[in-house]
N, CA, C and O of each residue as an XYZ file, in Angstrom:
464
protein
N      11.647    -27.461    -18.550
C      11.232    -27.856    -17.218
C       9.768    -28.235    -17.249
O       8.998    -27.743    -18.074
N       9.446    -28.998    -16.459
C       8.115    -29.810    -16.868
C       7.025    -28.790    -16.037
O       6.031    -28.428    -16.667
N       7.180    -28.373    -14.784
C       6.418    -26.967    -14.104
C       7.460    -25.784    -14.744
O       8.667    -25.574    -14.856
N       6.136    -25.148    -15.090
C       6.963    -23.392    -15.107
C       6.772    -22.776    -13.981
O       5.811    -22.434    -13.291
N       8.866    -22.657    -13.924
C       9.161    -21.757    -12.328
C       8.055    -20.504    -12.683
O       7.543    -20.112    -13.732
N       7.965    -20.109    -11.344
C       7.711    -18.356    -11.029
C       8.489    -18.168     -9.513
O       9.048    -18.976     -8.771
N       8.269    -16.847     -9.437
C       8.513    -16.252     -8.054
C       7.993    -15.471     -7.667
O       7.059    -15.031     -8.337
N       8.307    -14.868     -6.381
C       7.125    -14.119     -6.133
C       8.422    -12.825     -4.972
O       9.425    -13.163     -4.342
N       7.843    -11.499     -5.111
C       8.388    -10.537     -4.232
C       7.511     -9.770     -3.601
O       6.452     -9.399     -4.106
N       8.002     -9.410     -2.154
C       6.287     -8.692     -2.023
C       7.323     -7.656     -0.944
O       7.917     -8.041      0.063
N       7.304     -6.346     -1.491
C       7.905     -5.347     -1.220
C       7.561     -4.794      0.499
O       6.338     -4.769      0.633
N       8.194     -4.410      1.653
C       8.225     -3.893      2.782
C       9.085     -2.852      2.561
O      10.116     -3.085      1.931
N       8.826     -1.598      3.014
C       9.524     -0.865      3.785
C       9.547     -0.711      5.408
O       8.521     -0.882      6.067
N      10.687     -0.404      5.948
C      11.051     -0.540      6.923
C      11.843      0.612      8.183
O      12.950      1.046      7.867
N      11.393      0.949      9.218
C      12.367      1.853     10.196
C      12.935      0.872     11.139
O      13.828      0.056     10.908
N      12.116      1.121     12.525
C      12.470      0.413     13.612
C      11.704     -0.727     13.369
O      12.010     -1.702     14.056
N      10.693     -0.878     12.489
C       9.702     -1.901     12.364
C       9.169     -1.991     10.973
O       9.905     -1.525     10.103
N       8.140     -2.452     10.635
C       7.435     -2.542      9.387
C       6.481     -1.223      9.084
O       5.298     -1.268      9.422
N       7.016     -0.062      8.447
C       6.316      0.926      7.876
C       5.574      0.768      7.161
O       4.517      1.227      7.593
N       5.425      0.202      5.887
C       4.392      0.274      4.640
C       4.496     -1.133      3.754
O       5.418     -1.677      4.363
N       4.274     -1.687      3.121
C       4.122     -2.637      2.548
C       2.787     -2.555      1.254
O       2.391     -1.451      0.881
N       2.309     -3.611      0.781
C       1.623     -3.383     -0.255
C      -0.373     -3.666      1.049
O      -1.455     -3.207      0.685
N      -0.237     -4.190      1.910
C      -1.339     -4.412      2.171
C      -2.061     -2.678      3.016
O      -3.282     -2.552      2.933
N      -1.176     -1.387      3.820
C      -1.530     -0.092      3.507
C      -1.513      0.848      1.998
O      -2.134      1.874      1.720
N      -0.640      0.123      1.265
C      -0.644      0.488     -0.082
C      -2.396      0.816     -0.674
O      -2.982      1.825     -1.063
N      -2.926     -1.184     -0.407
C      -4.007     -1.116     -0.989
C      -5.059      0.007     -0.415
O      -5.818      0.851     -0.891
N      -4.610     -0.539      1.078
C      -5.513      0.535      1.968
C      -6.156      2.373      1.598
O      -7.227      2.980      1.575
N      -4.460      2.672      1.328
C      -4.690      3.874      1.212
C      -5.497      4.613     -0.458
O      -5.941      5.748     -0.630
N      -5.443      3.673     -1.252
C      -6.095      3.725     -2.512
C      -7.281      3.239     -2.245
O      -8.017      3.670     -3.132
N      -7.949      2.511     -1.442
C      -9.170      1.972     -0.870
C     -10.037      3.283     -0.716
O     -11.134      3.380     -1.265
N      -9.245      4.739      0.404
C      -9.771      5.530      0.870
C      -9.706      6.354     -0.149
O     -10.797      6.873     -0.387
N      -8.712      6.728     -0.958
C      -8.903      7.281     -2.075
C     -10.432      7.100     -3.300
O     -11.264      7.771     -3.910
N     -10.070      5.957     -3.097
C     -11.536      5.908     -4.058
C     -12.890      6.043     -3.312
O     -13.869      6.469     -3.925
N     -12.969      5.704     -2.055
C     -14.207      5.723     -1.354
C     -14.035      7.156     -0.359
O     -15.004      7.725      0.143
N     -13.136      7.436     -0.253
C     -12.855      8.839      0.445
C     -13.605      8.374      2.100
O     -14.530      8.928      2.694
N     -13.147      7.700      2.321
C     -13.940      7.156      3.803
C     -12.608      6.125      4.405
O     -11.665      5.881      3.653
N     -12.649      5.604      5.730
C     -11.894      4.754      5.996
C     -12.418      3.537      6.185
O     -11.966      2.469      5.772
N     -13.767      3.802      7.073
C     -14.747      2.731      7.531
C     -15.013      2.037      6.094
O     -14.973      0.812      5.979
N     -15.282      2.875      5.030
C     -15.626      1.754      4.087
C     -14.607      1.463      3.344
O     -14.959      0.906      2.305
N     -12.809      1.699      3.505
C     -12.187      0.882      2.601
C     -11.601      0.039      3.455
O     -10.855     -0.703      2.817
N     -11.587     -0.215      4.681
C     -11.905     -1.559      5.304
C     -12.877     -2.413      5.365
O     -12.637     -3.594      5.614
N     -13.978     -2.020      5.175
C     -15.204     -2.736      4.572
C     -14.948     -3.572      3.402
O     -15.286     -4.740      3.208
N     -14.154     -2.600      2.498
C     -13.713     -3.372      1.063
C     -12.985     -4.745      0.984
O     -13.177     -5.831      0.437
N     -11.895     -4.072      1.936
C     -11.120     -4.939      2.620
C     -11.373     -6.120      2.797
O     -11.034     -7.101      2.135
N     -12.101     -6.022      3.888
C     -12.687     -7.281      4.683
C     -11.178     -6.736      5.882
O     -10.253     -7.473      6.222
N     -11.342     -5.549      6.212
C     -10.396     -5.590      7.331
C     -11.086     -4.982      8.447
O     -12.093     -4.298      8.261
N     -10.587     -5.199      9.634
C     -11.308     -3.944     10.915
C     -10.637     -2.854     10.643
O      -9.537     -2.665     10.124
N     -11.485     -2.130     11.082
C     -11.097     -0.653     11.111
C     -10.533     -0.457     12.082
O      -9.639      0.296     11.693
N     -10.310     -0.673     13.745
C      -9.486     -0.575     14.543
C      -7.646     -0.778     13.883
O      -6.626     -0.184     14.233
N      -7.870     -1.933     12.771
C      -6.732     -2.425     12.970
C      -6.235     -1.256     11.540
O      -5.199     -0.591     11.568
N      -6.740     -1.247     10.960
C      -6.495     -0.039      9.826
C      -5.964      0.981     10.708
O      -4.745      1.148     10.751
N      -6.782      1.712     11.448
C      -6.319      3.007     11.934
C      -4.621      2.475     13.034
O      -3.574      3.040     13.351
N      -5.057      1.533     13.189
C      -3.532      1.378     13.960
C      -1.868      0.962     13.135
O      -0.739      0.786     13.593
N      -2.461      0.931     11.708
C      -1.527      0.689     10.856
C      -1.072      1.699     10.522
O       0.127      1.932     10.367
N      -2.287      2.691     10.311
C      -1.869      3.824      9.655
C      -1.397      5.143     10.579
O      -0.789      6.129     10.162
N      -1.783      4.920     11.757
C      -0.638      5.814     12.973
C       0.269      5.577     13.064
O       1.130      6.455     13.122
N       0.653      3.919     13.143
C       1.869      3.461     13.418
C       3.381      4.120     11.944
O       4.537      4.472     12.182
N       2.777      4.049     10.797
C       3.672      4.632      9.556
C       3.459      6.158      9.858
O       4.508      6.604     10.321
N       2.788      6.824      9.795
C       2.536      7.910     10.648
C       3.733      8.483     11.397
O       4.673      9.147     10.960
N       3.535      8.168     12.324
C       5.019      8.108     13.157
C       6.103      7.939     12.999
O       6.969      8.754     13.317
N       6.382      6.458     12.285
C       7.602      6.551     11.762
C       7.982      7.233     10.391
O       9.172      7.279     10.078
N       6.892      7.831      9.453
C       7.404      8.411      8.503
C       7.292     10.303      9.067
O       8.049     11.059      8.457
N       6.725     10.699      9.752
C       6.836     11.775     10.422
C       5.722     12.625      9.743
O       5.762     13.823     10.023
N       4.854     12.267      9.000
C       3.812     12.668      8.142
C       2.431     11.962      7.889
O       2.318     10.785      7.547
N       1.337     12.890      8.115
C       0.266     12.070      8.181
C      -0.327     11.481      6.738
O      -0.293     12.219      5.753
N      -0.764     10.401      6.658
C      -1.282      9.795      5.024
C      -2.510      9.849      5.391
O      -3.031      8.855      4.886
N      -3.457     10.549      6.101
C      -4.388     11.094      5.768
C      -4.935     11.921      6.618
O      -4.540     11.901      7.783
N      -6.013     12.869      6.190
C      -6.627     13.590      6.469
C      -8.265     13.672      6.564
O      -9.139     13.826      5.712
N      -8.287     13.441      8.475
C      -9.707     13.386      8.577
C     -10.885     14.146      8.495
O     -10.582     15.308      8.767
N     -12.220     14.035      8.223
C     -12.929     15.003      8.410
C     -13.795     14.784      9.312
O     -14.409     13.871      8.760
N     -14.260     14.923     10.200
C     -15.396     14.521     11.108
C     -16.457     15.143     10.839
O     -16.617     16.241     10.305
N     -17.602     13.969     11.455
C     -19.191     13.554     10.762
C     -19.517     14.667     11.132
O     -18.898     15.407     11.898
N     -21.158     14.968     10.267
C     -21.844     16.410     10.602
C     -23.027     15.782      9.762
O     -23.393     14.629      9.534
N     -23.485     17.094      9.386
C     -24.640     17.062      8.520
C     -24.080     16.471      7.051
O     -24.748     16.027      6.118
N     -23.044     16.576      7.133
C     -22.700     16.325      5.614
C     -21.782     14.974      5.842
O     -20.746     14.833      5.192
N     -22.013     14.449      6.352
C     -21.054     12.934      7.104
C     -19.457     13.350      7.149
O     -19.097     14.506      6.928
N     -18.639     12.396      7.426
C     -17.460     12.459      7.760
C     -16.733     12.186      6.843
O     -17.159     12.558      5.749
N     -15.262     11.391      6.845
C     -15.291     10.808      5.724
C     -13.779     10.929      5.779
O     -13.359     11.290      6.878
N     -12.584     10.641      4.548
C     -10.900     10.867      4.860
C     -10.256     10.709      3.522
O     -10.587     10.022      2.555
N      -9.256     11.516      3.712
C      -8.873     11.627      2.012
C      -7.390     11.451      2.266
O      -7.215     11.290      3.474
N      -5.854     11.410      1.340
C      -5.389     11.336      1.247
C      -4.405     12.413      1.602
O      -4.311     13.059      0.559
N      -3.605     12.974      2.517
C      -2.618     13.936      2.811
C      -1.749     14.180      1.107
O      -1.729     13.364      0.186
N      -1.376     14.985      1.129
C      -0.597     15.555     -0.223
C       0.889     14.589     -0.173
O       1.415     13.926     -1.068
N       1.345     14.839      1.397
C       2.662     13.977      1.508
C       1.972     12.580      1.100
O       2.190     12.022      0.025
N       1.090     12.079      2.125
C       0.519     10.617      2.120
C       0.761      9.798      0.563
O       1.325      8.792      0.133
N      -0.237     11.190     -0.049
C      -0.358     10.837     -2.081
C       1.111     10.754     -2.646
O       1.385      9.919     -3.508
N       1.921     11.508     -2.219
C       3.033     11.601     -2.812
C       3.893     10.194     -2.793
O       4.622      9.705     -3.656
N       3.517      9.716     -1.440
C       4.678      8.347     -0.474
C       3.824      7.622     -1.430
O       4.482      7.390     -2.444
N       2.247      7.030     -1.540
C       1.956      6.140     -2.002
C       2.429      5.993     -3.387
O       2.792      4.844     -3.641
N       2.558      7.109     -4.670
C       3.363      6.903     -5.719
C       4.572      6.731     -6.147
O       4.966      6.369     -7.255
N       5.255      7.067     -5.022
C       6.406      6.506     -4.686
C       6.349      5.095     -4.605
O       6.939      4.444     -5.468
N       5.872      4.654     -3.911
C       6.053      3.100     -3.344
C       5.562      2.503     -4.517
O       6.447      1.819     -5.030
N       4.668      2.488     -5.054
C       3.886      2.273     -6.331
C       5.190      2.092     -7.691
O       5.332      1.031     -8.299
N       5.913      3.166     -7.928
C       6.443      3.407     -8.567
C       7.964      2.618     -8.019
O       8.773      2.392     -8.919
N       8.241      2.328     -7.019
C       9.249      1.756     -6.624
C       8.955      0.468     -6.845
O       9.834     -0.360     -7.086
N       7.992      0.249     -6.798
C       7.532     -1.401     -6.616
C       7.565     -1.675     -8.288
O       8.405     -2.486     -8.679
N       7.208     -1.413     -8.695
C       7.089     -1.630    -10.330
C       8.243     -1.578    -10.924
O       8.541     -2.428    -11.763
N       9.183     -0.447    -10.544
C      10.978     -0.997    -10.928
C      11.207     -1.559    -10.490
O      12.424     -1.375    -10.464
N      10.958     -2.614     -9.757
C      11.562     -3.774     -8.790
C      11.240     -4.998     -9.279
O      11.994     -5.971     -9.302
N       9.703     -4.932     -9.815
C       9.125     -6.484    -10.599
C       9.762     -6.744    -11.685
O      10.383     -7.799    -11.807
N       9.691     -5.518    -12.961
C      10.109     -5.075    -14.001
C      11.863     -5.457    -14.002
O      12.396     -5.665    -15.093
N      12.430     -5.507    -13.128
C      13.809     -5.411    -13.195
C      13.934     -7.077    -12.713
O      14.495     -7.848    -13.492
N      13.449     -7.538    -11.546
C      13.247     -8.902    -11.455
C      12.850     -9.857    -12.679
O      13.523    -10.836    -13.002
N      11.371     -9.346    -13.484
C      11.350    -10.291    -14.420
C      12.624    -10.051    -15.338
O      13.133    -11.144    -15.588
N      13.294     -9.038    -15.907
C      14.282     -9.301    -16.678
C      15.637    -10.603    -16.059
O      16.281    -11.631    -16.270
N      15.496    -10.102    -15.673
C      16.958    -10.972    -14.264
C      16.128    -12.369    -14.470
O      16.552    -12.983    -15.450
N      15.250    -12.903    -13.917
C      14.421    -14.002    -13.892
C      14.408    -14.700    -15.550
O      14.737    -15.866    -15.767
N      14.037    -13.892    -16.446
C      14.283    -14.232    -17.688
C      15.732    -14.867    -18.260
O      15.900    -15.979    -18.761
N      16.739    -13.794    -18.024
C      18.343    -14.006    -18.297
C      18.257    -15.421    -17.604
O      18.363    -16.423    -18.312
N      18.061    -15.539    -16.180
C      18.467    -16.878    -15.252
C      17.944    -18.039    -15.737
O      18.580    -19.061    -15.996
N      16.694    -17.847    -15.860
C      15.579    -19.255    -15.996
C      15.111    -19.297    -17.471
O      14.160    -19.794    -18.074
N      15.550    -18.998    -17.597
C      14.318    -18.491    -19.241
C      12.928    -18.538    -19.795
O      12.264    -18.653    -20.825
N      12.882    -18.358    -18.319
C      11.633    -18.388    -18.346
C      10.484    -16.556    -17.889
O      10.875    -15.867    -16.947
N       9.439    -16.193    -18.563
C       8.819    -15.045    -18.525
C       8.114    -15.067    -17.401
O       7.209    -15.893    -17.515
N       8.109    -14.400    -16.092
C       6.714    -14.289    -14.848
C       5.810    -13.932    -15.746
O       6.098    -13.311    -16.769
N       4.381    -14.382    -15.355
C       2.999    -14.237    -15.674
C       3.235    -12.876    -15.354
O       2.319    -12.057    -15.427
């Protein structure tokens, strides 16, 4: 074939609505590494209004909080990852990666061709 196919999958989970996907995925590893929220929307380039409304909204529908706040003081504020929260994100992580992994094989057999 003169272009090499690719494809592309981009994983959602789902209740009554859109629970998690890869763009709180990043989020929540954002806060992980910066242990803050304000600044892994900063990273982002996202608002923070709209962060915190993503992350109530899965919240709710997963019945468990993905994180845990601390409020500012002398020693600033700041937010870390719930134990459930850590647990869901390696999950999804780990779900998502048997899913590419199993696609490129399938994609290979079909096309014969390898995803980047």
């Amino acid at each position: 074939m003169a272009d090499k196919l690719r494809y592309s999958i981009t994983l959602r989970l789902y209740g009554e609505e859109k629970i998690f996907g890869p763009g709180i995925a990043e989020l929540l590893e954002k806060v992980d590494e910066y242990h803050s929220l304000r600044r892994a929307t900063m990273a982002m380039g996202m608002a923070y209004s709209k962060a915190w409304s993503i992350i109530k909204t899965a919240e709710q529908s997963l019945s468990f909080p993905l994180l845990i706040s601390k409020t500012g003081g002398r020693g600033g504020g700041g937010a870390e990852l719930s134990e459930p929260g850590r647990r869901f994100l390696q999950a999804y992580r780990t779900f998502e990666r048997t899913v590419h992994d199993f696609a490129d094989e399938i994609f290979e057999d079909m096309f014969g061709q390898e995803e980047e």
